[in-house]
Backbone as XML, in Angstrom:
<?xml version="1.0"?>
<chain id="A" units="angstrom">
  <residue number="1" name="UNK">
    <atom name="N" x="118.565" y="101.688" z="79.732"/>
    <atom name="CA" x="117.876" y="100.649" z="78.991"/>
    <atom name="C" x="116.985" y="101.326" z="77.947"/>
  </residue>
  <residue number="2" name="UNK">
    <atom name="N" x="116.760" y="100.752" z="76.675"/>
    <atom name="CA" x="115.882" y="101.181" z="75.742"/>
    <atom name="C" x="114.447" y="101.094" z="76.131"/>
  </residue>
  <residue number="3" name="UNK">
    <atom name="N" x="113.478" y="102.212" z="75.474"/>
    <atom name="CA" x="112.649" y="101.739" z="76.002"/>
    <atom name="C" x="111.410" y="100.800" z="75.553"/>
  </residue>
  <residue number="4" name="UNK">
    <atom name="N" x="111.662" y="100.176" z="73.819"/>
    <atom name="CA" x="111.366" y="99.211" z="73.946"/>
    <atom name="C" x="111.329" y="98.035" z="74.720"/>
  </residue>
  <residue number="5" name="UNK">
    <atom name="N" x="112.595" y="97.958" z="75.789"/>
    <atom name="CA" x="112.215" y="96.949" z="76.388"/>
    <atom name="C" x="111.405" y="97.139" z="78.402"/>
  </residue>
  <residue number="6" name="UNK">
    <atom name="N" x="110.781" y="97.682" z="78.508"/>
    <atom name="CA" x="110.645" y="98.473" z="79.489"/>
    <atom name="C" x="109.121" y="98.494" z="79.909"/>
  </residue>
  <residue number="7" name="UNK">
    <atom name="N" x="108.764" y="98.540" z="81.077"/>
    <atom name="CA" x="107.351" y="98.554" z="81.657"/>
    <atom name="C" x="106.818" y="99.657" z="81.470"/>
  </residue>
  <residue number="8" name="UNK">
    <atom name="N" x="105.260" y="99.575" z="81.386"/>
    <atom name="CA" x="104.813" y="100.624" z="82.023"/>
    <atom name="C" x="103.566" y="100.568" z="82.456"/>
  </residue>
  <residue number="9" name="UNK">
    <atom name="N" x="103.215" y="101.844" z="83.294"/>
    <atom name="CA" x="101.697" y="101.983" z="83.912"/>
    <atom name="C" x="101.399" y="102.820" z="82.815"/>
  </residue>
  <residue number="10" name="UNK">
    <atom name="N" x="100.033" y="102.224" z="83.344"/>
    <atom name="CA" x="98.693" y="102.565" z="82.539"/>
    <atom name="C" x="98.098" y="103.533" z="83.585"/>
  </residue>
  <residue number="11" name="UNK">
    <atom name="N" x="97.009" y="104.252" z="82.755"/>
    <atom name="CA" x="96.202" y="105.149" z="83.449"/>
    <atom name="C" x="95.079" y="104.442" z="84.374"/>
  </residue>
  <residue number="12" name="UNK">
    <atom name="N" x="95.470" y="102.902" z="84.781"/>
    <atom name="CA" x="94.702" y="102.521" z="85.695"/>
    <atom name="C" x="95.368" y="102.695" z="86.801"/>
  </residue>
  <residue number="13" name="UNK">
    <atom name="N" x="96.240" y="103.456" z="87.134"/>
    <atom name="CA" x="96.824" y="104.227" z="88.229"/>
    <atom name="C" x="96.463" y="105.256" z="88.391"/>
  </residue>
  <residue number="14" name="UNK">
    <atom name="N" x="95.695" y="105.658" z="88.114"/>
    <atom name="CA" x="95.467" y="107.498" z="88.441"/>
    <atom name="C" x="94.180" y="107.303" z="89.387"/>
  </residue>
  <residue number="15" name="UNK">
    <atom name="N" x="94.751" y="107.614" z="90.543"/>
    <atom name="CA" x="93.560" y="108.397" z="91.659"/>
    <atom name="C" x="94.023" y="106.401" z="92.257"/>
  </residue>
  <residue number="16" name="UNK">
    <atom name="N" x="94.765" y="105.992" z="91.917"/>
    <atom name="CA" x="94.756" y="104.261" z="92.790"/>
    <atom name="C" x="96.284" y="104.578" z="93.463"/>
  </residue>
  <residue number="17" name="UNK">
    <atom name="N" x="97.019" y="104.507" z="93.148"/>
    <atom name="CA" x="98.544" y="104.940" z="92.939"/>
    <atom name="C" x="98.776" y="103.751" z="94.823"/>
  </residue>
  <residue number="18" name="UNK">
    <atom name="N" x="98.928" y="102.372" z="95.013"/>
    <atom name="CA" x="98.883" y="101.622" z="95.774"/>
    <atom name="C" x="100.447" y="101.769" z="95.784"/>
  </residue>
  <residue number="19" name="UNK">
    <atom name="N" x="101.130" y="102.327" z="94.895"/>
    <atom name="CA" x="102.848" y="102.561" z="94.891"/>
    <atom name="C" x="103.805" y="101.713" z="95.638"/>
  </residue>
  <residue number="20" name="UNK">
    <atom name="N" x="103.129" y="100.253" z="95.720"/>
    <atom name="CA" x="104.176" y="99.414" z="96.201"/>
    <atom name="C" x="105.145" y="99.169" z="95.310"/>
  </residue>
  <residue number="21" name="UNK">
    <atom name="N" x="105.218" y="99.301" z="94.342"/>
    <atom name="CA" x="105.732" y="99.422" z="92.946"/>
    <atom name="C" x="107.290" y="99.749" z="93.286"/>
  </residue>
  <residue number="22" name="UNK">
    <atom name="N" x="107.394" y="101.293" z="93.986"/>
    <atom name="CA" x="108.163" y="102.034" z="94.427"/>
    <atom name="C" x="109.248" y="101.229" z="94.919"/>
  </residue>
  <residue number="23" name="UNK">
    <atom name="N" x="108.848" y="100.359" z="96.474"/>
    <atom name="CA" x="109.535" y="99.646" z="96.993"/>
    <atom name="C" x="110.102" y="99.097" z="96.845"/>
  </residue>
  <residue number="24" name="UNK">
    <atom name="N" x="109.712" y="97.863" z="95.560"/>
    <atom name="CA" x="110.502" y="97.008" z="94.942"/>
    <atom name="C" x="111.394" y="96.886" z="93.921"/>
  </residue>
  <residue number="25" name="UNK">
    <atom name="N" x="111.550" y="98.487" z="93.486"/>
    <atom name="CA" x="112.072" y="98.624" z="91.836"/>
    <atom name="C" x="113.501" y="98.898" z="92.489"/>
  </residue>
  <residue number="26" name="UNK">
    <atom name="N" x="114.411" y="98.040" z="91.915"/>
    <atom name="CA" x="115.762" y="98.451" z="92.297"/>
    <atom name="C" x="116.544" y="99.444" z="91.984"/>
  </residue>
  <residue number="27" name="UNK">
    <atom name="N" x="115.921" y="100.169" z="90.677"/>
    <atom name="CA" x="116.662" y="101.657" z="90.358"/>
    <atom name="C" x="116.287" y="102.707" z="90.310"/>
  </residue>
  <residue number="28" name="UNK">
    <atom name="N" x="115.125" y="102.734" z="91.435"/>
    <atom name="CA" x="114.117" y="103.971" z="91.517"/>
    <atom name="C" x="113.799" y="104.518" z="89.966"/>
  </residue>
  <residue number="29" name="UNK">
    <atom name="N" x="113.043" y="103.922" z="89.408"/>
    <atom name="CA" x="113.137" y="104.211" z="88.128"/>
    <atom name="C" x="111.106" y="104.964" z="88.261"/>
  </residue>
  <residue number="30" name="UNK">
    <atom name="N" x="110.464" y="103.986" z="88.950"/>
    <atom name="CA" x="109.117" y="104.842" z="89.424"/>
    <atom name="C" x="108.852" y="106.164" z="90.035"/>
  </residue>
  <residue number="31" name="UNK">
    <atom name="N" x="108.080" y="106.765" z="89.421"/>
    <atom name="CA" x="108.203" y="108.661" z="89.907"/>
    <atom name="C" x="107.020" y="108.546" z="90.283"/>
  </residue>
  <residue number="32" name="UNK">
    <atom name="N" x="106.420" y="109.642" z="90.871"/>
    <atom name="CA" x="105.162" y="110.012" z="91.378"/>
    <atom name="C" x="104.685" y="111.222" z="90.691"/>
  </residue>
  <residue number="33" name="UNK">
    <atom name="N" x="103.603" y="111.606" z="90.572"/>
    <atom name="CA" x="103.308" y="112.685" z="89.658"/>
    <atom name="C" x="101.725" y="112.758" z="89.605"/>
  </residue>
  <residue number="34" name="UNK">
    <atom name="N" x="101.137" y="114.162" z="89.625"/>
    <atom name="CA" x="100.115" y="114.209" z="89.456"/>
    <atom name="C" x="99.254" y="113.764" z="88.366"/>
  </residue>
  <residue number="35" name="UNK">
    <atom name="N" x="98.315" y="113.430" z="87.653"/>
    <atom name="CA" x="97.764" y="112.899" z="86.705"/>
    <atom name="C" x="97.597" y="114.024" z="85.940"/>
  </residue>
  <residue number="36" name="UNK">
    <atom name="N" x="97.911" y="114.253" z="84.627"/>
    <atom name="CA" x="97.713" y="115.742" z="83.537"/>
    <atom name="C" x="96.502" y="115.858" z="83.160"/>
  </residue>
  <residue number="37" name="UNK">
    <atom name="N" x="95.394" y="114.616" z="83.208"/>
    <atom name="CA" x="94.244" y="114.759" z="82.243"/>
    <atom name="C" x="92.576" y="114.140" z="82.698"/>
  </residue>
  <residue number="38" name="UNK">
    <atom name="N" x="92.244" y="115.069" z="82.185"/>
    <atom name="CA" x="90.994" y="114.898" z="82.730"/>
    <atom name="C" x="90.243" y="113.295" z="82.676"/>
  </residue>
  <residue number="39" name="UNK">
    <atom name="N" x="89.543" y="112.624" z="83.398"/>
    <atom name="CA" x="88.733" y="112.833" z="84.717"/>
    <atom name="C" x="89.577" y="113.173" z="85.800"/>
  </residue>
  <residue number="40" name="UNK">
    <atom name="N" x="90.821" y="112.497" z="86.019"/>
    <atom name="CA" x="91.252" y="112.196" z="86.683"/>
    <atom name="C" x="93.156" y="113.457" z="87.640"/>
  </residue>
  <residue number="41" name="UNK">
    <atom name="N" x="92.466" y="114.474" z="86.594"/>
    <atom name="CA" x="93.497" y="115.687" z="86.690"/>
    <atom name="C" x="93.858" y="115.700" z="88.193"/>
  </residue>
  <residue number="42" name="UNK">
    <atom name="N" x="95.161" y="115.372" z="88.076"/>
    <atom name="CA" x="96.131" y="115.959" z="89.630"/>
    <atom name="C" x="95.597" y="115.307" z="90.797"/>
  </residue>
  <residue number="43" name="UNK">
    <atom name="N" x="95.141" y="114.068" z="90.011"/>
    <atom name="CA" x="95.192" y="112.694" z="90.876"/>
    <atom name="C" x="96.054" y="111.868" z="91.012"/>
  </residue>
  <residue number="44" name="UNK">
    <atom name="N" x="96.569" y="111.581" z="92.276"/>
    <atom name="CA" x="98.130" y="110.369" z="92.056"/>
    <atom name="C" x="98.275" y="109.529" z="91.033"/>
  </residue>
  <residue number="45" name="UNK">
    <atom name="N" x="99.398" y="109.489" z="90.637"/>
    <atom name="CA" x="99.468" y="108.594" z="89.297"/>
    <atom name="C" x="101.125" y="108.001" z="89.395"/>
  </residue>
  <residue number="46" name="UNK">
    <atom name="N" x="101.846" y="107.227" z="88.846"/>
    <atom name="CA" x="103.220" y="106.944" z="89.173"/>
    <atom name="C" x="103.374" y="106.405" z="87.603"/>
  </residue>
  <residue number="47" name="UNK">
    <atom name="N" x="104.563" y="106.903" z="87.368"/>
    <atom name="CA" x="105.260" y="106.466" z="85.710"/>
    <atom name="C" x="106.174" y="105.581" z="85.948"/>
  </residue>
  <residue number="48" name="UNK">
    <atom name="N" x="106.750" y="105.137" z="84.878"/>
    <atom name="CA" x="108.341" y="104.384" z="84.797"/>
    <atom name="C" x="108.996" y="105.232" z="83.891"/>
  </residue>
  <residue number="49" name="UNK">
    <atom name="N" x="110.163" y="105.497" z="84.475"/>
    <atom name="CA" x="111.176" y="105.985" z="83.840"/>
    <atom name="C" x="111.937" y="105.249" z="82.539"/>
  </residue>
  <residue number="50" name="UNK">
    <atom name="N" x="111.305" y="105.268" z="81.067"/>
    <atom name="CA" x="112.108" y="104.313" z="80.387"/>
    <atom name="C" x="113.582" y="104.507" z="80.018"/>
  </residue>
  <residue number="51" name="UNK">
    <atom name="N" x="114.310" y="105.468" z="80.521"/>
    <atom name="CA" x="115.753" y="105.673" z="80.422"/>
    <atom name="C" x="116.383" y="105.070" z="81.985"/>
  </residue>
  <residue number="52" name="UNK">
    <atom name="N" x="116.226" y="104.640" z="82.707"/>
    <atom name="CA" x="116.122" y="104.050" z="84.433"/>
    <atom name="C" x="116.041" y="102.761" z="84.298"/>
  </residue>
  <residue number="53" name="UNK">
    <atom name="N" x="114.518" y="102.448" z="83.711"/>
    <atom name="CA" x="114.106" y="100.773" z="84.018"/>
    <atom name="C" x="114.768" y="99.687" z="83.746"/>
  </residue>
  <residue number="54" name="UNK">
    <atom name="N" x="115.231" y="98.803" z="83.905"/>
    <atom name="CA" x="115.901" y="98.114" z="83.531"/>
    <atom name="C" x="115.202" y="96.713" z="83.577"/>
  </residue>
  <residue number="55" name="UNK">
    <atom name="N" x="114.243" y="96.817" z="83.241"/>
    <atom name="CA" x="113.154" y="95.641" z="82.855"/>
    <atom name="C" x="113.161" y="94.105" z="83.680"/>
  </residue>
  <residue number="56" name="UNK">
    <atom name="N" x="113.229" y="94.546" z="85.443"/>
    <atom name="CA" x="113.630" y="93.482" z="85.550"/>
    <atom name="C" x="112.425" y="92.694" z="86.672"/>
  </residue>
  <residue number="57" name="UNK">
    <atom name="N" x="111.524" y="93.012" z="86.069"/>
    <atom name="CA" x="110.145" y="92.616" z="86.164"/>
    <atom name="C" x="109.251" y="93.055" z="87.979"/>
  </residue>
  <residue number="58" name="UNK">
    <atom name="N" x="110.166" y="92.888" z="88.737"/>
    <atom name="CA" x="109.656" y="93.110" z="90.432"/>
    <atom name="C" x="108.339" y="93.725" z="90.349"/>
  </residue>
  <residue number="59" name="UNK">
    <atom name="N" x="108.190" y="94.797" z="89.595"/>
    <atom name="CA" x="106.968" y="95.396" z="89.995"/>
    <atom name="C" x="105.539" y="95.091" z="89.443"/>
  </residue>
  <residue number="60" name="UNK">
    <atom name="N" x="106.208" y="94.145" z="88.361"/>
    <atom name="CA" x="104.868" y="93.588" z="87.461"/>
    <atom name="C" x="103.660" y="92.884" z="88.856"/>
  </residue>
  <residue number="61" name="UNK">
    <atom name="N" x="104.172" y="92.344" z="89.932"/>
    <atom name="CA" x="103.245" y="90.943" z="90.318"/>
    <atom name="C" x="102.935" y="92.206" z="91.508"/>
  </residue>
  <residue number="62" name="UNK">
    <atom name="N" x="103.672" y="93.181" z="91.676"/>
    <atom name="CA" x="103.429" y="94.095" z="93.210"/>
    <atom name="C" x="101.406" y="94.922" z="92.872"/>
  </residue>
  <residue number="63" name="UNK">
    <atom name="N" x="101.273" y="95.444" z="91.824"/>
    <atom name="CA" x="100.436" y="96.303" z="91.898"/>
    <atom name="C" x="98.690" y="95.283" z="91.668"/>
  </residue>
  <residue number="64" name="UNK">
    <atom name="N" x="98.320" y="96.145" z="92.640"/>
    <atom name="CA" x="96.727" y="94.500" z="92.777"/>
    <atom name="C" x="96.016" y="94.866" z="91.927"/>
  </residue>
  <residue number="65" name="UNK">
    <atom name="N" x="96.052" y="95.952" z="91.038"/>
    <atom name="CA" x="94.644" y="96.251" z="89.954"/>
    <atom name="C" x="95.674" y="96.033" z="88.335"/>
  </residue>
  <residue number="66" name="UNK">
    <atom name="N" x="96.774" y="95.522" z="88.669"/>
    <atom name="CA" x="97.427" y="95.685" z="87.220"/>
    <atom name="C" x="97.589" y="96.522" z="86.407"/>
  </residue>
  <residue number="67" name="UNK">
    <atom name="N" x="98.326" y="97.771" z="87.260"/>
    <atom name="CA" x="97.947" y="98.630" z="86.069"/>
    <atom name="C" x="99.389" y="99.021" z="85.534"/>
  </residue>
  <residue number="68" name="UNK">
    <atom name="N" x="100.427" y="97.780" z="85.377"/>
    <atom name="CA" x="102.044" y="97.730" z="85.081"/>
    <atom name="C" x="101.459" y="96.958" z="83.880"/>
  </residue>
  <residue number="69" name="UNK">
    <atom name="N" x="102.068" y="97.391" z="82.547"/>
    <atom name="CA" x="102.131" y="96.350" z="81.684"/>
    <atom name="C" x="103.886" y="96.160" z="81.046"/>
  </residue>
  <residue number="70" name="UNK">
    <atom name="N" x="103.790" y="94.845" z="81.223"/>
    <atom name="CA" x="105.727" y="94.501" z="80.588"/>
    <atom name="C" x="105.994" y="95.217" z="79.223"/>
  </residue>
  <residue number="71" name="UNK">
    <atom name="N" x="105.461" y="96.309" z="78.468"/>
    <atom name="CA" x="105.971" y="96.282" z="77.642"/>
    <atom name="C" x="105.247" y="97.169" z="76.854"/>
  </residue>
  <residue number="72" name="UNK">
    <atom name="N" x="105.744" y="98.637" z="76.555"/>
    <atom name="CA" x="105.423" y="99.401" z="75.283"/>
    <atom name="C" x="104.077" y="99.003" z="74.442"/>
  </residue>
  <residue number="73" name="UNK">
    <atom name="N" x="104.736" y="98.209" z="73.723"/>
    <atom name="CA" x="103.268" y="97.765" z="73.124"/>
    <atom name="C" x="102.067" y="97.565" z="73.548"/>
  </residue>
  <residue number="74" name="UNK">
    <atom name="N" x="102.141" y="96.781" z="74.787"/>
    <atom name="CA" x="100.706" y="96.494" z="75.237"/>
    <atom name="C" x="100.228" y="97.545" z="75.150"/>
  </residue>
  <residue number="75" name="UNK">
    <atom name="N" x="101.006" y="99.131" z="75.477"/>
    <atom name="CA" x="99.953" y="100.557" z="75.713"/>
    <atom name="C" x="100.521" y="101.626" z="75.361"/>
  </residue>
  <residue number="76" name="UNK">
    <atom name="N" x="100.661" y="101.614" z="74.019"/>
    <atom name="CA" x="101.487" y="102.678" z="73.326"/>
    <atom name="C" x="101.193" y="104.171" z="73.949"/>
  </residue>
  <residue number="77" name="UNK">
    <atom name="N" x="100.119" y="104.048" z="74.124"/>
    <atom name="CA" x="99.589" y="105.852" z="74.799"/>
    <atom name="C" x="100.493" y="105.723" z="76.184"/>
  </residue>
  <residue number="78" name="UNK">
    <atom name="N" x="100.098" y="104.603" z="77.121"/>
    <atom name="CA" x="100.313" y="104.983" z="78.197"/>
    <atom name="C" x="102.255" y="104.738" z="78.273"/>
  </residue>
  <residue number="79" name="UNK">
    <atom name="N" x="102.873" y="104.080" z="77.299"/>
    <atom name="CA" x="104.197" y="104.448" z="77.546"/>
    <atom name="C" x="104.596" y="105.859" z="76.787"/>
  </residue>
  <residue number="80" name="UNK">
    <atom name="N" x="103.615" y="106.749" z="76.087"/>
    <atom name="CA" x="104.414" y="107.705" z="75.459"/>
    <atom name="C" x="103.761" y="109.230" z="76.662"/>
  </residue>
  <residue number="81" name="UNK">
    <atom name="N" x="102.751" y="108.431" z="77.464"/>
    <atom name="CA" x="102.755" y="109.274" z="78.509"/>
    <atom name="C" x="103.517" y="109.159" z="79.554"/>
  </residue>
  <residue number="82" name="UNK">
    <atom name="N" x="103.685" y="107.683" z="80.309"/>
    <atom name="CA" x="105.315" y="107.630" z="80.624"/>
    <atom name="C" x="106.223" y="108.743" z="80.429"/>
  </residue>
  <residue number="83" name="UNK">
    <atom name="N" x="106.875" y="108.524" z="79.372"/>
    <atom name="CA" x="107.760" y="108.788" z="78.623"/>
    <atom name="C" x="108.062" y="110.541" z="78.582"/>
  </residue>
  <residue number="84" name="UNK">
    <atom name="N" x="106.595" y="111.098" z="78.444"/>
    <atom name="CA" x="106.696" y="112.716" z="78.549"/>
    <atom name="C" x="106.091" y="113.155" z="79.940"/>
  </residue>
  <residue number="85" name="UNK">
    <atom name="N" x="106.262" y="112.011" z="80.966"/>
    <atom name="CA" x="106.043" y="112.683" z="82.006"/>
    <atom name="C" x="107.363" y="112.848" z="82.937"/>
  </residue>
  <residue number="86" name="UNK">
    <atom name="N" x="108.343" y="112.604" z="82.843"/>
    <atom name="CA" x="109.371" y="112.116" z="83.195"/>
    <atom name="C" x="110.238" y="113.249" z="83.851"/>
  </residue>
  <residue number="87" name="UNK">
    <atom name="N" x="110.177" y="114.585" z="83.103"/>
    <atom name="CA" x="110.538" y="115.454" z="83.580"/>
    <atom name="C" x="109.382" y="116.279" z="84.651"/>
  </residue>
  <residue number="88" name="UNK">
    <atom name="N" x="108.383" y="116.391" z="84.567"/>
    <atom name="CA" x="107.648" y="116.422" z="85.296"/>
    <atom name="C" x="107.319" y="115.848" z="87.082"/>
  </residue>
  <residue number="89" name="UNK">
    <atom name="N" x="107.295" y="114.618" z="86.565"/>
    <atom name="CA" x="107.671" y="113.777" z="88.075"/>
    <atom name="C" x="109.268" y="113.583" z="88.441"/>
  </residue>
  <residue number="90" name="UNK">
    <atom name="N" x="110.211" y="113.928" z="87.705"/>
    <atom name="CA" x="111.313" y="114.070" z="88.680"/>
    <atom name="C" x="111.001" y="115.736" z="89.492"/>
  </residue>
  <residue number="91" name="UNK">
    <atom name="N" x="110.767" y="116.562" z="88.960"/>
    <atom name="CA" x="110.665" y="117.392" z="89.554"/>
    <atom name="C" x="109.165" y="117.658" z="90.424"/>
  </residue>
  <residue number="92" name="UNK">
    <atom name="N" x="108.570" y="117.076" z="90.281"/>
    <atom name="CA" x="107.613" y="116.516" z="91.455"/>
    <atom name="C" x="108.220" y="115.716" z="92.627"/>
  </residue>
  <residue number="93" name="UNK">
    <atom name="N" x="108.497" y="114.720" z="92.533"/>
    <atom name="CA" x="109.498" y="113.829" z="93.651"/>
    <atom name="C" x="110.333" y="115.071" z="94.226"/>
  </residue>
  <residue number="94" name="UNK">
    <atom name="N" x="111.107" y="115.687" z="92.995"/>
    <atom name="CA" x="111.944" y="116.294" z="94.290"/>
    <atom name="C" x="111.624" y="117.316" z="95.829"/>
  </residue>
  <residue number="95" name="UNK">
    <atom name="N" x="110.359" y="118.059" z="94.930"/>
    <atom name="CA" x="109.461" y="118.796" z="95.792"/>
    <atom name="C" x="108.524" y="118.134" z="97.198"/>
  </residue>
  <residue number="96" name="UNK">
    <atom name="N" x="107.716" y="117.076" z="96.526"/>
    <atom name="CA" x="107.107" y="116.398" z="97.493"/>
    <atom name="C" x="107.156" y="114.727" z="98.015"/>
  </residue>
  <residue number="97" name="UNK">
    <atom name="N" x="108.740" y="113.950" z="97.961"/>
    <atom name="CA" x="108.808" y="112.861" z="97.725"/>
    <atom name="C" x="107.848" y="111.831" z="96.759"/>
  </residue>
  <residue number="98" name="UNK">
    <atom name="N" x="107.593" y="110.821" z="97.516"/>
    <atom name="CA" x="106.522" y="109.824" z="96.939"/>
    <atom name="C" x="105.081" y="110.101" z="97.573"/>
  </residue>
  <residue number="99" name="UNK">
    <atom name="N" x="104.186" y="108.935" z="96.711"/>
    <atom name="CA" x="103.089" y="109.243" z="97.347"/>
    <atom name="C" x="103.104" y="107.467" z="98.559"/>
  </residue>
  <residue number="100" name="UNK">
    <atom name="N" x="102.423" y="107.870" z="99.498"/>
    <atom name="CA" x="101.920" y="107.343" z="100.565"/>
    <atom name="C" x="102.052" y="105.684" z="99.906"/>
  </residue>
  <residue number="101" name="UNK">
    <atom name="N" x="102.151" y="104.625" z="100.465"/>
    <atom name="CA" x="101.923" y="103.284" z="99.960"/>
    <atom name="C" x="100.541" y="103.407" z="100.835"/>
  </residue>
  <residue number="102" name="UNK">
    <atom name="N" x="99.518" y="102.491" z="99.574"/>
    <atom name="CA" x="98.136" y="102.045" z="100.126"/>
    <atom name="C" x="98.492" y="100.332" z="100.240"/>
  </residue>
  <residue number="103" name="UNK">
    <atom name="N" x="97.940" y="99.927" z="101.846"/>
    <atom name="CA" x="97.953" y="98.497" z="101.506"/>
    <atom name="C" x="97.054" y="97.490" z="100.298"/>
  </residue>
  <residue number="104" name="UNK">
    <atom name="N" x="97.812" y="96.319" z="100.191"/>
    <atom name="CA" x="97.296" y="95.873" z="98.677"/>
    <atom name="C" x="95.938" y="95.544" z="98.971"/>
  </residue>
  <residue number="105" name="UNK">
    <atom name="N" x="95.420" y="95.365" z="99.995"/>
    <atom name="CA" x="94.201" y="94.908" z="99.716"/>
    <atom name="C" x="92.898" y="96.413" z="99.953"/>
  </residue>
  <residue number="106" name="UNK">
    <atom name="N" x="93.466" y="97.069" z="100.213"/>
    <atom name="CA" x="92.733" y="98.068" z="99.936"/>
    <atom name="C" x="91.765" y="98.388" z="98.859"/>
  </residue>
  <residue number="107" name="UNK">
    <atom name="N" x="90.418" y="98.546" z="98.704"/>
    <atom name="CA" x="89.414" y="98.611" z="97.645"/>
    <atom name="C" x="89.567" y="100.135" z="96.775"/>
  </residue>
  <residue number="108" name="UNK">
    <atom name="N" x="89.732" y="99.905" z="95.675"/>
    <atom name="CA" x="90.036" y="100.827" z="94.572"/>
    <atom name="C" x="89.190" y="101.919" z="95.031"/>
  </residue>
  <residue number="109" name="UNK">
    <atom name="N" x="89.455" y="102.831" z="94.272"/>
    <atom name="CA" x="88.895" y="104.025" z="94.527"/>
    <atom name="C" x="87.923" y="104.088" z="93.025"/>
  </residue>
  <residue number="110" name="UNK">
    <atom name="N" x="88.283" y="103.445" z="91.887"/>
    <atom name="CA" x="87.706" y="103.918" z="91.296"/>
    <atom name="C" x="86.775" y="102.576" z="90.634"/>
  </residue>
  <residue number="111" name="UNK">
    <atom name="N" x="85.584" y="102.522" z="90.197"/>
    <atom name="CA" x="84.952" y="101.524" z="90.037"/>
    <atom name="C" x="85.337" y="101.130" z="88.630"/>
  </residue>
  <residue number="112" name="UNK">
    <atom name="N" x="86.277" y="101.228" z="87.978"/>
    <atom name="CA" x="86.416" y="100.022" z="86.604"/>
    <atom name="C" x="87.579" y="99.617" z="87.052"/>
  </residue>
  <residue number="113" name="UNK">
    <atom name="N" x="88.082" y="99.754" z="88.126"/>
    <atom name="CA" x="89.376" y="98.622" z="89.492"/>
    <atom name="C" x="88.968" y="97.912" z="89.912"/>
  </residue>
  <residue number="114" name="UNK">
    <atom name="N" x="89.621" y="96.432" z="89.849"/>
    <atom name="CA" x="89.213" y="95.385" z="90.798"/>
    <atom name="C" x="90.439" y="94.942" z="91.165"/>
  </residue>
  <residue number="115" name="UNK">
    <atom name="N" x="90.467" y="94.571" z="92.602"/>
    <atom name="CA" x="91.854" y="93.619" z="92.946"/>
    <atom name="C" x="91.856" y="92.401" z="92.219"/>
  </residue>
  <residue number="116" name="UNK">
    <atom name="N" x="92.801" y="91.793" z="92.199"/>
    <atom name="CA" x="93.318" y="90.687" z="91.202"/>
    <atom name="C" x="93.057" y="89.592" z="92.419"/>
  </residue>
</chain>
C-alpha cells in the first residue's frame, strides 16, 4: 500500500507503547523499536510499516492515549519517522520480539498522556 494512504504513530508512544495495536493489525505491519531521540531515547515506541499497512483502520480505536493518526498528514514528522524506522525495528523484532501489551486502562507513564 502507498503510503499516503496509511497510519501512523506519533511520538505519543514513546515510553507508553500499550501495543495492543499489535494484536489487531492483520498484516503485522506494527514493529517495535526503541525510541532514537531524546527525552525519550531507547524508550518503547512502535511504528507502522507504510509498505505493510494496508489502511484498514483496527488499530485506530485500540490505542487509549491516541497516539495512531489515520493519515500522513496529520504528522508529517511522525510518518517520515515511521517511515525511516522501518529497517531498524524489523531488525529489532527479529532480535527481541514485541514489546509486552500494557492493559488499556493502565495510567500513562508520561504526564502530557491521558486515557481517552
Amino acid at each position: 500500500m502507498s503510503e499516503e494512504s496509511t497510519h501512523v504513530i506519533t511520538d505519543k508512544c514513546a515510553d507508553e507503547c500499550y501495543a495492543a495495536c499489535v494484536d489487531v493489525c492483520p498484516v503485522d505491519c506494527i514493529l517495535p523499536v526503541p525510541f532514537p531521540n531524546e527525552p525519550f531515547k531507547k524508550k518503547p515506541f512502535m511504528i507502522i510499516d507504510p509498505e505493510t499497512c494496508i489502511n484498514c483502520g483496527l488499530c485506530l480505536p485500540e490505542c487509549p492515549i491516541d497516539a495512531i493518526v489515520s493519515s500522513p498528514e496529520e504528522n508529517p514528522e511522525a510518518a517520515k519517522l515511521n517511515r525511516d524506522l522501518v529497517p531498524d525495528a524489523t531488525e529489532w523484532q527479529k532480535q527481541h520480539g514485541n514489546w509486552p501489551t500494557r492493559p488499556p486502562n493502565d495510567p500513562p507513564h508520561r504526564p502530557d498522556n491521558k486515557l481517552r
